[in-house]
N, C-alpha and C positions, 0 to 999 in steps of 0.2 A: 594372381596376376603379377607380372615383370614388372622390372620400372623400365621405364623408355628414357633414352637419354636423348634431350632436346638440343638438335644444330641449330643453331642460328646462323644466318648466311652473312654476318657483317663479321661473325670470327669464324675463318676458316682454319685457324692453326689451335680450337680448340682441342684440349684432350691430346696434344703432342710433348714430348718431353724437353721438344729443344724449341727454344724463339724462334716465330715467323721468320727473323729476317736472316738468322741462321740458314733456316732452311732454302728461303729464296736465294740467299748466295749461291749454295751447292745446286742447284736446281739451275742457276742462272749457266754458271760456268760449265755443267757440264751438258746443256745445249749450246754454248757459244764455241767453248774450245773444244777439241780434240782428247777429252781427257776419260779415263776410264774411273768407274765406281771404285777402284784401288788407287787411282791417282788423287782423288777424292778422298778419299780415308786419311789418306795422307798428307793433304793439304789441309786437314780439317786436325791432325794429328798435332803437326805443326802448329796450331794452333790452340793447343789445351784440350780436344774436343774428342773423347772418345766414342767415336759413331760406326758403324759395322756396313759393310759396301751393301748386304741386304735395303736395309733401313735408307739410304740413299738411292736406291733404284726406287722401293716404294713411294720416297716422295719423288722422285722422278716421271713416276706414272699418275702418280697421285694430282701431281700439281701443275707440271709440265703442260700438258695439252689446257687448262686453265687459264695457266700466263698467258700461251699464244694467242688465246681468245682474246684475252683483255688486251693484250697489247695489237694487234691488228690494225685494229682502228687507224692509231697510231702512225705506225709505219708511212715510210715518207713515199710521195706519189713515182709510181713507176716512169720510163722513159717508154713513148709510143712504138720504139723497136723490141719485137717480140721475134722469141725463138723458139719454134717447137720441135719435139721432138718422143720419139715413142721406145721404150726399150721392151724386151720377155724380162721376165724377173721370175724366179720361182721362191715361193712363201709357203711355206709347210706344206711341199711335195706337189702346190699344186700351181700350172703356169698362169700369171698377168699379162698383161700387157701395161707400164708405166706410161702415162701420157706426162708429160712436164712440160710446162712454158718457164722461160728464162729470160730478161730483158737484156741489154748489149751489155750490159755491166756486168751481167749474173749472177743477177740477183734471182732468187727464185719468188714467182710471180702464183703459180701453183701446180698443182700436181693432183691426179689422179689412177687410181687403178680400174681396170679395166677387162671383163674377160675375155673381150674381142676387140681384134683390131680391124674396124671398117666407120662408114662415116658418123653412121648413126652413135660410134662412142668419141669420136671427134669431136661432132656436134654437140654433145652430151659434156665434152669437155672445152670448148668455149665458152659455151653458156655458164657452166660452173669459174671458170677463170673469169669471166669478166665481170663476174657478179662481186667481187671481193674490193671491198669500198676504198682500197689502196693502188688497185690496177685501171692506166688511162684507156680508151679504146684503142688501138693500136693502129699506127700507120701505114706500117709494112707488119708482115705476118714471113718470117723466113722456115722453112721447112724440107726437108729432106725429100727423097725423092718417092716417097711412100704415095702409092694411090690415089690411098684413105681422105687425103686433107685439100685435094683442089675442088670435089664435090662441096665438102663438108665446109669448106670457106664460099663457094658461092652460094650455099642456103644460110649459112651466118647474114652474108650482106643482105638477103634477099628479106629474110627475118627481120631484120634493123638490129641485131644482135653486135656485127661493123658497121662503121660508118659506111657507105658508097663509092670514099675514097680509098678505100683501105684498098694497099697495094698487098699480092700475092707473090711471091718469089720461091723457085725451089732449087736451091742451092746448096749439094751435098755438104758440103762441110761448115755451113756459113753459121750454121744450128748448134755448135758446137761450144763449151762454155769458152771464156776468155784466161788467160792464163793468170787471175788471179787463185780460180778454183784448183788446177792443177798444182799450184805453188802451192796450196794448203792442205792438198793431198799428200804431198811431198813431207811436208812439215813434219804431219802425224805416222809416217811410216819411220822417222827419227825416234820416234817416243819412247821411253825408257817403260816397256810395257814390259 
């Protein structure tokens, strides 16, 4: 017989070669900023630290969608103006549909994939966005000029999923983020990649 080697859930960075909080750093910055697994190396080079872009994706994948969990909670409460909106994405050959809601600031509120676009994945994606313990019910709902979302917002209300006041608007461009996000789009196409 094997020996089994025991996790315990109170040390998650056992059996790693570099400190927790090493790790959390590179993990932190490279969801926060625009920086790639090489810029990473780099800054981690910078610092004494011989680490390979591989090993840094791993804990990217490894830990990333963890943090997000645990910080969630957290995050500070949204503004009652919501923006949705739906894109096609194609993801290993094959097409989505991106539903995302976005509050006036642009912040992202959540997001889903989808493999059709009609109400029943609207509905599907209210229900999921409003369930997330950081998002307010929303006052105004702004949305583009897509079908899909005047049905699927009067079965929300009808549900008690919105309030009864929840106003409805379909304004093509109003859905659109605010030009913090495009400033930071901006940014990263600078980068010395």
């Amino acid at each position: 017989m094997g020996r089994r080697k025991r996790f315990k859930k109170n040390q998650p960075f056992k059996w790693k070669h570099y400190s927790g909080e090493i790790i959390l750093w590179l993990v932190r910055w490279y969801g926060r900023y625009a920086l790639s697994y090489r810029d990473l190396k780099e800054i981690a080079a910078e610092r004494g630290l011989e680490i390979e872009r591989s090993t840094i994706c791993r804990w990217v994948h490894e830990y990333g969608s963890q943090i997000a969990k645990r910080l969630r909670p957290h995050f500070r409460q949204t503004c009652a103006s919501w923006r949705l909106d739906e894109t096609l994405v194609k993801i290993k050959g094959r097409w989505y549909y991106l539903y995302r809601a976005i509050d006036k600031y642009g912040h992202t509120l959540d997001w889903m994939l989808s493999r059709q676009q009609n109400a029943k994945a609207a509905m599907r994606f209210f229900k999921k966005a409003i369930a997330q313990p950081y998002v307010k019910s929303p006052r105004v709902v702004n949305v583009d000029k897509h079908a899909s979302f005047p049905p699927a917002h009067q079965k929300a209300k009808d549900e008690g999923v919105f309030s009864s006041q929840c106003k409805f608007r379909r304004v093509k461009y109003l859905n659109r983020p605010p030009s913090s996000e495009v400033q930071h789009s901006v940014e990263s196409s600078y980068s010395y990649r």
